[in-house]
C-alpha positions as CSV (number, residue, x, y, z in Angstrom):
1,X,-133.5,6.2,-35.6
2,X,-131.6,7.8,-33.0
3,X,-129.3,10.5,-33.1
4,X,-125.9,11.3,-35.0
5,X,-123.1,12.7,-33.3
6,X,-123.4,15.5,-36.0
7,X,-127.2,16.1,-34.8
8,X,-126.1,16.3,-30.8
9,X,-126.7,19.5,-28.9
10,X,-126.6,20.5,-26.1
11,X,-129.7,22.9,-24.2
12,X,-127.4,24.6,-21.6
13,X,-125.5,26.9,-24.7
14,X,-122.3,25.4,-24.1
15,X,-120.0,25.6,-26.7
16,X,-118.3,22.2,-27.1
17,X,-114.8,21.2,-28.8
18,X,-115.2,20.5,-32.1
19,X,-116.5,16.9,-33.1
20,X,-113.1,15.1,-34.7
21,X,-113.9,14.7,-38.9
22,X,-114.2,10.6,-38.6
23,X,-116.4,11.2,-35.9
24,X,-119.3,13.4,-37.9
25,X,-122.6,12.0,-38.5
26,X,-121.7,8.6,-36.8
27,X,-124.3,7.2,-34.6
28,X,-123.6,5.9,-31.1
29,X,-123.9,1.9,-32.8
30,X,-121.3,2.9,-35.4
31,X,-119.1,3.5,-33.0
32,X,-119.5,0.7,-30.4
33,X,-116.3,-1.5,-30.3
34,X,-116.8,-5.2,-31.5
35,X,-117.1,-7.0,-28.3
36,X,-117.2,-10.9,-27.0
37,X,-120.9,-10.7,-25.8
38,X,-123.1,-9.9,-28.0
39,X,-124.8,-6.9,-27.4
40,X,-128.4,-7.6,-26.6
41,X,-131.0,-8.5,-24.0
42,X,-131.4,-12.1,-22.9
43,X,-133.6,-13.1,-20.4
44,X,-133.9,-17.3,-20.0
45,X,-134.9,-17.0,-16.4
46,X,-136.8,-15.3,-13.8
47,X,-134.9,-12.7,-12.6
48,X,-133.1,-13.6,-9.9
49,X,-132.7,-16.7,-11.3
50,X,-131.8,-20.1,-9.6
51,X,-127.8,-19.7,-9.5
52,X,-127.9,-16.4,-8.2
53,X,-130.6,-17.6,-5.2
54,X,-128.0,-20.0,-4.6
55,X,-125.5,-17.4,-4.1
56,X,-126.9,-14.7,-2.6
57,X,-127.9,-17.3,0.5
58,X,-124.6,-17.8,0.4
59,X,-123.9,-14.4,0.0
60,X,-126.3,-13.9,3.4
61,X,-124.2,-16.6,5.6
62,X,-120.6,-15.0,4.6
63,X,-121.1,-11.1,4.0
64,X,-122.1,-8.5,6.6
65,X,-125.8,-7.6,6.1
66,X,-124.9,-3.7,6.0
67,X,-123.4,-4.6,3.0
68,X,-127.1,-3.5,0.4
69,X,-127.8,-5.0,-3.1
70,X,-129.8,-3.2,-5.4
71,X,-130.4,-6.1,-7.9
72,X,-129.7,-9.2,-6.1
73,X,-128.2,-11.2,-9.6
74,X,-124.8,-12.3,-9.9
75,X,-122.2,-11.4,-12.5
76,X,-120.3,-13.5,-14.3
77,X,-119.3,-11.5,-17.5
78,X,-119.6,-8.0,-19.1
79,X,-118.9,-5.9,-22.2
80,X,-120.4,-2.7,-23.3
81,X,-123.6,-2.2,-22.3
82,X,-124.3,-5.6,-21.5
83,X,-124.1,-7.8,-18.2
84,X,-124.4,-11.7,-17.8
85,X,-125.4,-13.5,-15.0
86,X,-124.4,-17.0,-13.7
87,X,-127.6,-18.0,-15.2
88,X,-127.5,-17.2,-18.7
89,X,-129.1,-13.6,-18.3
90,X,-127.6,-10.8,-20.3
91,X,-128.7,-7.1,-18.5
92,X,-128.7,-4.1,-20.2
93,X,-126.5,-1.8,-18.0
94,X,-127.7,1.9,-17.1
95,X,-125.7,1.6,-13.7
96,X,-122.0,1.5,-15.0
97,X,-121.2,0.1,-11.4
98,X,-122.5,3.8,-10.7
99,X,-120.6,5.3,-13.0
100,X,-117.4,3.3,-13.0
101,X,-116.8,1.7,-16.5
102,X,-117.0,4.3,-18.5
103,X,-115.4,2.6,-21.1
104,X,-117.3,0.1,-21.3
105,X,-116.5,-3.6,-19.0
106,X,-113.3,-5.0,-19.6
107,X,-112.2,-2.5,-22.5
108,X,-109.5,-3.3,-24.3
109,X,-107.7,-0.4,-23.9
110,X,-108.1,-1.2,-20.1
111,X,-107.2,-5.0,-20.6
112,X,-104.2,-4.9,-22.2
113,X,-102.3,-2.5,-19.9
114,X,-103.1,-4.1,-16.8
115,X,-102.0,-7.1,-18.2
116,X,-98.7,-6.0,-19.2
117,X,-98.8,-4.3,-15.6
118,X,-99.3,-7.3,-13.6
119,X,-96.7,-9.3,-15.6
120,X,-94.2,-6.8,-14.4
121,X,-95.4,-6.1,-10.9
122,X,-98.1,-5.7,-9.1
123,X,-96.7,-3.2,-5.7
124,X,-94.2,-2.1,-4.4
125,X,-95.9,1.3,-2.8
126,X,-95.4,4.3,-4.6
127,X,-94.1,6.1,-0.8
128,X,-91.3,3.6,-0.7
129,X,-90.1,3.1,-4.3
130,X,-92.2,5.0,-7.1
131,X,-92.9,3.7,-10.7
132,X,-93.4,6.0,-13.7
133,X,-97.3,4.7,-14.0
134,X,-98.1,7.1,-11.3
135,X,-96.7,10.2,-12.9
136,X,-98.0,9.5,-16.1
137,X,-101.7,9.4,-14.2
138,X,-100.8,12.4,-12.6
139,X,-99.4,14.2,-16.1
140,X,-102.8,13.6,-17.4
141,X,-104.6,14.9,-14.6
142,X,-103.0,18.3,-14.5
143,X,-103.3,18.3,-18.5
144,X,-107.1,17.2,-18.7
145,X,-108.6,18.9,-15.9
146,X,-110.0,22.2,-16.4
147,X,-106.9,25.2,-16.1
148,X,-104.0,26.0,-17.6
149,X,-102.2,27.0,-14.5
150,X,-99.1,24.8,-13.1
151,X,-100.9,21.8,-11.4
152,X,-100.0,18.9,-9.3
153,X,-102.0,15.5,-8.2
154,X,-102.0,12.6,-5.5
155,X,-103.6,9.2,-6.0
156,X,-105.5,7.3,-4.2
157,X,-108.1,4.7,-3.4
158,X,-111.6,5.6,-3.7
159,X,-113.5,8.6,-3.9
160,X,-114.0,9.3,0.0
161,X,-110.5,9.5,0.1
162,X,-109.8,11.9,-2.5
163,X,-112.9,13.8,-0.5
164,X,-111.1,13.5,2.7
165,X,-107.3,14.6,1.4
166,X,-108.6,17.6,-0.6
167,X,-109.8,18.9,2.6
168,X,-106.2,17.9,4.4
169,X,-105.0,19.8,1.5
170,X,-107.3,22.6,2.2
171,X,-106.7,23.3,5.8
172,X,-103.1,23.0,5.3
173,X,-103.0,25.5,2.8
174,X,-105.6,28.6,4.2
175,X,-104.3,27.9,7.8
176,X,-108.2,27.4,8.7
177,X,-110.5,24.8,9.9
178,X,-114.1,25.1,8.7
179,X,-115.6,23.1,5.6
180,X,-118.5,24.3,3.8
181,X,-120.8,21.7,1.8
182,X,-124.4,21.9,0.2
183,X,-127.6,20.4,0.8
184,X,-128.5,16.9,-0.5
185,X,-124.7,17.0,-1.2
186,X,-122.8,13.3,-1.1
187,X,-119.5,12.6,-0.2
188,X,-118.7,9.3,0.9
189,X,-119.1,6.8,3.8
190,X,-116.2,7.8,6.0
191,X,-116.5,9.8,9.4
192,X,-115.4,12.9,7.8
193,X,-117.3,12.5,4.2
194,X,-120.7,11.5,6.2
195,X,-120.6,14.7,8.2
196,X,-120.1,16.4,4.6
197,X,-122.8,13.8,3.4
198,X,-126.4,15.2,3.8
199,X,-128.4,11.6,3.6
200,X,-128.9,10.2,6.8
201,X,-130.4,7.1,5.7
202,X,-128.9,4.4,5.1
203,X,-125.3,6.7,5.2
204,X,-125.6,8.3,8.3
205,X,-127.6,6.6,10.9
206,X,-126.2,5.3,14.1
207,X,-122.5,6.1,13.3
208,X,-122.1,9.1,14.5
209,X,-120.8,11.1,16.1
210,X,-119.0,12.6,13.1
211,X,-116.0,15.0,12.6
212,X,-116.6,19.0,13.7
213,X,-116.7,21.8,12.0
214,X,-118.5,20.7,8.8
215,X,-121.3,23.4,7.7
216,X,-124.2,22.6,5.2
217,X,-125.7,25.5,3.4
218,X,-128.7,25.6,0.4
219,X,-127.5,24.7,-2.9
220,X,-129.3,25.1,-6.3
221,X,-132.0,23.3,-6.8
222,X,-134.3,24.5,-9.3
223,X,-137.1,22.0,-9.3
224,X,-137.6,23.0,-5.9
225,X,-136.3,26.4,-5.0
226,X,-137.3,28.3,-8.0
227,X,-134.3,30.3,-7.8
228,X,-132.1,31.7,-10.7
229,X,-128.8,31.0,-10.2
230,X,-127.8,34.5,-9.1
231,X,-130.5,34.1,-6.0
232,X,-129.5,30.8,-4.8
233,X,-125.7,31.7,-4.2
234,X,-127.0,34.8,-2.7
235,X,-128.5,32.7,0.1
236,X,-125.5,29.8,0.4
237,X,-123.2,33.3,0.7
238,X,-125.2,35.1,2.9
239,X,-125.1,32.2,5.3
240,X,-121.8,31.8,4.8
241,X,-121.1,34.8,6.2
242,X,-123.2,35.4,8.9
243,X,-123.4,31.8,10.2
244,X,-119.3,30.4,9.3
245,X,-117.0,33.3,8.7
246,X,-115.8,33.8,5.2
247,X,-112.1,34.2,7.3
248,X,-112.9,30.8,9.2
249,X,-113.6,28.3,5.8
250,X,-110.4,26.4,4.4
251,X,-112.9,25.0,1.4
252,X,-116.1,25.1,-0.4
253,X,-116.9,21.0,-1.8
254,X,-119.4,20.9,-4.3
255,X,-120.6,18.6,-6.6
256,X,-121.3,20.1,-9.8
257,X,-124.2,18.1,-10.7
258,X,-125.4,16.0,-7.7
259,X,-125.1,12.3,-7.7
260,X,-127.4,10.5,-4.9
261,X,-128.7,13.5,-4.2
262,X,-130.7,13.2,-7.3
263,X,-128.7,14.1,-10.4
264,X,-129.6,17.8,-9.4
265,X,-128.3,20.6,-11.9
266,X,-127.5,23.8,-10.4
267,X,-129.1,26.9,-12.5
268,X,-126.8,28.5,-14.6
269,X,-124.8,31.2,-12.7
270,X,-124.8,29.1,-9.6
271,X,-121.1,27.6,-9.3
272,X,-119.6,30.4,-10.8
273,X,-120.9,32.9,-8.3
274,X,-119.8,30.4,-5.5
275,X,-116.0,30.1,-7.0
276,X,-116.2,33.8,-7.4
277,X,-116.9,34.3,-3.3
278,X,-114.5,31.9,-2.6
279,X,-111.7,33.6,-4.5
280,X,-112.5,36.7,-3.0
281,X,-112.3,34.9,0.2
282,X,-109.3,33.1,0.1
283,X,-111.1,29.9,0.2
284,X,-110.4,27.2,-1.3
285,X,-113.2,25.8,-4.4
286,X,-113.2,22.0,-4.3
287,X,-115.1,20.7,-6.7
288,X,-116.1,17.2,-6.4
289,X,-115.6,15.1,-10.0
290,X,-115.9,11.8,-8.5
291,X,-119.3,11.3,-10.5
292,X,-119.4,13.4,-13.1
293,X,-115.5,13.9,-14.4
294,X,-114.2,11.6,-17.3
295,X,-116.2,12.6,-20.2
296,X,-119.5,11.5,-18.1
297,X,-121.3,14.6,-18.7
298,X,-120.9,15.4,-22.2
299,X,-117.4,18.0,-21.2
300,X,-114.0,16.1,-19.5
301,X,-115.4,17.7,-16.2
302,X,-118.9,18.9,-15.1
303,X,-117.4,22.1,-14.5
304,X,-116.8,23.1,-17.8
305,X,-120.0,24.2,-18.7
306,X,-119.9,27.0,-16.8
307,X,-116.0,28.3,-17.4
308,X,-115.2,27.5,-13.7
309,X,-112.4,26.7,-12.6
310,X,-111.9,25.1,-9.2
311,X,-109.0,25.6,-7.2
312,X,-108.6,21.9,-6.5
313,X,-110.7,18.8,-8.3
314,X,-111.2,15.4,-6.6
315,X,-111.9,11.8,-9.8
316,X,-112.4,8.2,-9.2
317,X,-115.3,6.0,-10.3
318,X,-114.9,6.8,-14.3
319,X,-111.4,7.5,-14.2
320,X,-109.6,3.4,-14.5
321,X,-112.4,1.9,-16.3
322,X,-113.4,-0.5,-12.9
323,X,-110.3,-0.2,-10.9
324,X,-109.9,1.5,-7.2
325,X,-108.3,4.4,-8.0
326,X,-109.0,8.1,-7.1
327,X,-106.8,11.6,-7.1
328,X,-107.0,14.8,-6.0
329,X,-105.7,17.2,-8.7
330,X,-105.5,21.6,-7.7
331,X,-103.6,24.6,-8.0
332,X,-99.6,23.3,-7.5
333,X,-99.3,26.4,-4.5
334,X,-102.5,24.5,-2.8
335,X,-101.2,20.9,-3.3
336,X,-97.9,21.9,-2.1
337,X,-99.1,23.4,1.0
338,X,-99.1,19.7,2.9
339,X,-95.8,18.5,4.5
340,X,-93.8,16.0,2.8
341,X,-95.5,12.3,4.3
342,X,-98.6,14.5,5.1
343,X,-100.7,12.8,2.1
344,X,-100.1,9.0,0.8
345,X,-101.1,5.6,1.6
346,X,-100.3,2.0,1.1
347,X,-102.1,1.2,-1.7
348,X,-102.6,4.8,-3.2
349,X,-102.2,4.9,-6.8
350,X,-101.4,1.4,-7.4
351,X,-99.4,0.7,-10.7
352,X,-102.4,-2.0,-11.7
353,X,-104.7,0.2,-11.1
354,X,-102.5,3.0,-13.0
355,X,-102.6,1.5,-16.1
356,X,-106.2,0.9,-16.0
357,X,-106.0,4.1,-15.6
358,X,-103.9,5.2,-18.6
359,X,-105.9,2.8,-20.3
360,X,-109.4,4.1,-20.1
361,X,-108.0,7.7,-20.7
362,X,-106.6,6.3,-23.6
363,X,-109.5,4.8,-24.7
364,X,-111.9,8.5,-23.3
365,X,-109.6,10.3,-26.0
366,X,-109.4,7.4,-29.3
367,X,-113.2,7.6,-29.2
368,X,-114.1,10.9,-28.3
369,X,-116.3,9.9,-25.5
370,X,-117.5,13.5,-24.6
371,X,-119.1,13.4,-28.1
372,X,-120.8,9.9,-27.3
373,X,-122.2,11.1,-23.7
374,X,-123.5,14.6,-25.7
375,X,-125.4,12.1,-28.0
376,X,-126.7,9.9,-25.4
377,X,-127.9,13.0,-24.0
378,X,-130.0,14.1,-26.7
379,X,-131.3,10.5,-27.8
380,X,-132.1,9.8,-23.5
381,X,-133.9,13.4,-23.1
382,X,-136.1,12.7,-26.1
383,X,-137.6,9.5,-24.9
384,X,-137.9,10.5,-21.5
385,X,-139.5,14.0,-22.4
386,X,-142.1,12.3,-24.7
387,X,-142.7,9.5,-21.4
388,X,-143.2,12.6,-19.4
389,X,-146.4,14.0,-21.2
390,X,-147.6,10.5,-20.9
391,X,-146.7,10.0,-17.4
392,X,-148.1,12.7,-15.1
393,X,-145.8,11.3,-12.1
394,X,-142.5,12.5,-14.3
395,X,-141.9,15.8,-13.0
396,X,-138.9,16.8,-14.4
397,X,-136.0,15.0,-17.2
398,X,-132.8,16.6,-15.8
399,X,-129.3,15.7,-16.2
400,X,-126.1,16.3,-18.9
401,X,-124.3,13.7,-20.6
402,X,-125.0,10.5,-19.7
403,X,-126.0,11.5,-16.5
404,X,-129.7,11.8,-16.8
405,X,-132.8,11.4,-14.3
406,X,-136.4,11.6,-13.7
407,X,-137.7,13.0,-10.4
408,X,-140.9,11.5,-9.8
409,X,-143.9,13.2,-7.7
410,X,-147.2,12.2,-6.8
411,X,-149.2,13.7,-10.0
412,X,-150.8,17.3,-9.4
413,X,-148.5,17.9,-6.5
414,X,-144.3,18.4,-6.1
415,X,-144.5,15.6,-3.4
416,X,-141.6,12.8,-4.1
417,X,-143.1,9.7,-5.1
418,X,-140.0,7.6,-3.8
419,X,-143.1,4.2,-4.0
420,X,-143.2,4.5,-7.9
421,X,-139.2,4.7,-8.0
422,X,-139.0,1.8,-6.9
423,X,-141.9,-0.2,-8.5
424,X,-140.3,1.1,-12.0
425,X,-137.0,0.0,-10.8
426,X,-138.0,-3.2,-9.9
427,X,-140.0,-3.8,-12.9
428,X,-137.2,-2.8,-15.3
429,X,-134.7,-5.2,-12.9
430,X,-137.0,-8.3,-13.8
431,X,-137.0,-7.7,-17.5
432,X,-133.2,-7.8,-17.6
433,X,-132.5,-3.5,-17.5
434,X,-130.7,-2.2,-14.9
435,X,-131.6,1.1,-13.5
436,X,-130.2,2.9,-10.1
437,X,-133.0,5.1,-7.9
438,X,-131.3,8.3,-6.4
439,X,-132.3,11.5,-4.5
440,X,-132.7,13.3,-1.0
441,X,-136.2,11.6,-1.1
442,X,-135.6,8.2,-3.1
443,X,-137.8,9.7,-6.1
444,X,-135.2,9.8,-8.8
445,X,-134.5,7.4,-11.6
446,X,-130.9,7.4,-12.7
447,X,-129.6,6.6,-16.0
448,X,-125.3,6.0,-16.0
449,X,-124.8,3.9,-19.8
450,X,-121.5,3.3,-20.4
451,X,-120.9,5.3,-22.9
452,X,-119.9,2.7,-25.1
453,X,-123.5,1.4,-25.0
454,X,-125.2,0.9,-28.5
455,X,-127.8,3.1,-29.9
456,X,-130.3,-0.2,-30.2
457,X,-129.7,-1.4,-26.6
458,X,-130.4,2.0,-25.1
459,X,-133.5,2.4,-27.3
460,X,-134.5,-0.9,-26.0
461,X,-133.8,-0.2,-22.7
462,X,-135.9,3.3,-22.7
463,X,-138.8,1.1,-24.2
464,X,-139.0,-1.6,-21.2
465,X,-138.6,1.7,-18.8
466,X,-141.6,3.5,-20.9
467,X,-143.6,-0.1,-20.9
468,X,-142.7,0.1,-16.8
469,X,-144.3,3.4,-16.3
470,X,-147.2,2.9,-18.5
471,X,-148.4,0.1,-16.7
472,X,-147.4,1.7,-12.9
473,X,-149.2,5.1,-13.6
């Protein structure tokens, strides 16, 4: 059976709040909310199936083919863990839309608000006449995210804008131009955020030239440094220093754990000597949430495991349980520092997409979904440590929360296998799981449940991806 909420730990000797009492011993099935589709696997066609041929040659005449697909099936309806397609198929979902719905697909919690919402109005731009939805986002920002100092926060649309106004924010405030980012680091797909993005291909190429005085340093990367955390900020600083400035960097953006650079942890000791530098500095520690905030981790925000606070925190994806919505939430002194009209936008913080919002962090707290992601942790890392000594190609089971991944090398040697990636991928896609590949190299498998998902449908799922790699070894 799998685990309890009352059996859930966590390896990294974090010391997490206390499980609420009607919580305790609950498994992740007891917990999952009754939903219209039933919860489990279907699959009554080939994967594509017909329909969804139809449509995605549709699909090829009408959308622009830089647009990608990773599973070319078409939706039709989703709850929890599962998604159906127009023909009949219901998917188990380790993708979450890459991390998005949280809360599971059309929540409740999420439902009901933006239906009130869109009865009332649907915009009238906070910049010209403002509506209380926004604030209350914004009172939940400075109260969930990690601090106790006197915050402030700004909405907006995606998660490359939130990227883009926290440096804004940045330069405005330290009077300085340089930005300092990791490698294998991911920021998004505008000019700015793909000079701050480390992947060239497919989010780079050809569309330069990009935005000036961005600087990549090392970052943490245990699997493949085989640093402590202590040694690799040692070399990030040091570069710093003698290649930057200290004096000439407005911010540091990191991801605490790493999205499509692989689901990379940093070691322990790692972030917190990099915030420490950069308070010493004057510079300002952006850490980038956009992944890994909302309960995704196992903590509200990655960062907590490791006591740091940053000086200014950019959320989307998780945060309005499928809706556009993103913020960029710091130290009121910082967020102040940019002139009135100097941050906004037209559809920033949209009142539909603020009740979503309100919604799914309504729903995060009701279920204590922290708690759920610690136990799909533990129940995730079990099966995939057990595949591992069966499966010489498994190199490492990384991840916190339910933000787990497999790096995958050719066996005997720490080269990236990126070819069995995506043979398991594919092979899991045609029997009706969904699973994302990730990394610098394209050798990760990454694992986003909703955290709503039930305990049978993830077992399930970990048995096709065990049957996948059994047969592919």
């Amino acid at each position: 059976m799998g685990q309890t909420f009352a059996e859930a730990t966590t390896p990294y000797g974090c010391r997490w709040p206390e499980i609420p009492r009607n919580l305790q011993g609950m498994s992740l099935s007891a917990l999952s909310q009754e939903f219209d589709i039933p919860q489990e696997r279907r699959v009554v066609t080939a994967i594509p199936g017909p329909k969804s041929d139809a449509l995605m040659q549709r699909r090829a005449d009408a959308v622009a083919r830089g647009v990608g697909t990773t599973l070319p099936v078409f939706i039709e309806r989703a709850a929890g863990g599962i998604l159906v397609d127009v023909d009949g198929n219901h998917l188990i979902d380790l993708g979450s839309g890459i991390a998005v719905t949280s809360v599971g697909n059309s929540n409740p919690e999420v439902v009901s608000r933006v239906q009130d919402q869109v009865a009332l109005f649907t915009h009238t731009c906070f910049m010209v006449t403002p509506y209380e939805g926004y604030v209350e986002v914004c009172e939940a920002l400075n109260r969930l995210t990690p601090g106790d100092h006197a915050k402030r926060s700004a909405l907006f649309n995606s998660g490359a804008e939130a990227v883009e106004n926290a440096v804004k924010i940045a330069r405005a405030y330290t009077k300085r131009q340089a930005v300092v980012v990791v490698e294998h680091a991911y920021h998004g797909r505008t000019n700015l955020t793909m000079a701050m993005t480390a992947k060239d291909m497919p989010y780079k190429h050809g569309f330069g030239p990009f935005a000036s005085d961005i600087y990549r340093v090392p970052t943490s990367y245990p699997f493949r440094d085989g640093l402590d955390g202590a040694q690799a900020a040692v070399v990030a600083i040091t570069k710093i220093e003698k290649e930057v400035g200290s004096d000439q960097v407005a911010a540091l953006v990191i991801e605490p754990i790493q999205g499509e650079g692989g689901f990379v942890v940093p070691a322990p000791g790692f972030l917190k000597a990099l915030s420490d530098f950069c308070t010493d500095n004057g510079i300002v520690f952006i850490a980038d949430e956009i992944q890994t905030g909302f309960a995704r981790t196992g903590a509200w925000f990655a960062c907590d495991y490791e006591g740091v606070i940053p000086d200014v925190i950019t959320t989307a994806k998780g945060i309005a349980g499928g809706l556009p919505l993103a913020a960029v939430t710091g130290r009121a002194e910082i967020m102040d520092a940019a002139h009135v009209g100097g941050l906004g936008g037209t559809y920033g913080g949209n009142p539909v997409a603020c009740a979503a919002a309100i919604g799914s962090i309504a729903a995060m707290e009701a279920h204590d979904l922290p708690s759920r992601a610690q136990a799909i942790e533990a129940l995730m890392k079990a099966r995939l440590v057990t595949m591992q000594g069966k499966v010489p190609a498994i190199a490492e089971v990384r991840g916190r929360g339910a933000m787990i991944a497999v790096e995958l090398v050719i066996p005997g040697t720490d080269q990236p296998n990126d070819a069995l990636a995506g043979a398991v991928a594919k092979a899991c896609h045609a029997q009706g799981v969904v699973v994302l590949t990730a990394g610098t190299y394209g050798n990760v498998l990454r694992f986003l449940p909703p955290l709503v998902i039930s305990e049978e449908l993830l077992n399930e799922a970990l048995d096709i991806i065990e049957e996948a790699f059994i047969a592919l070894r």
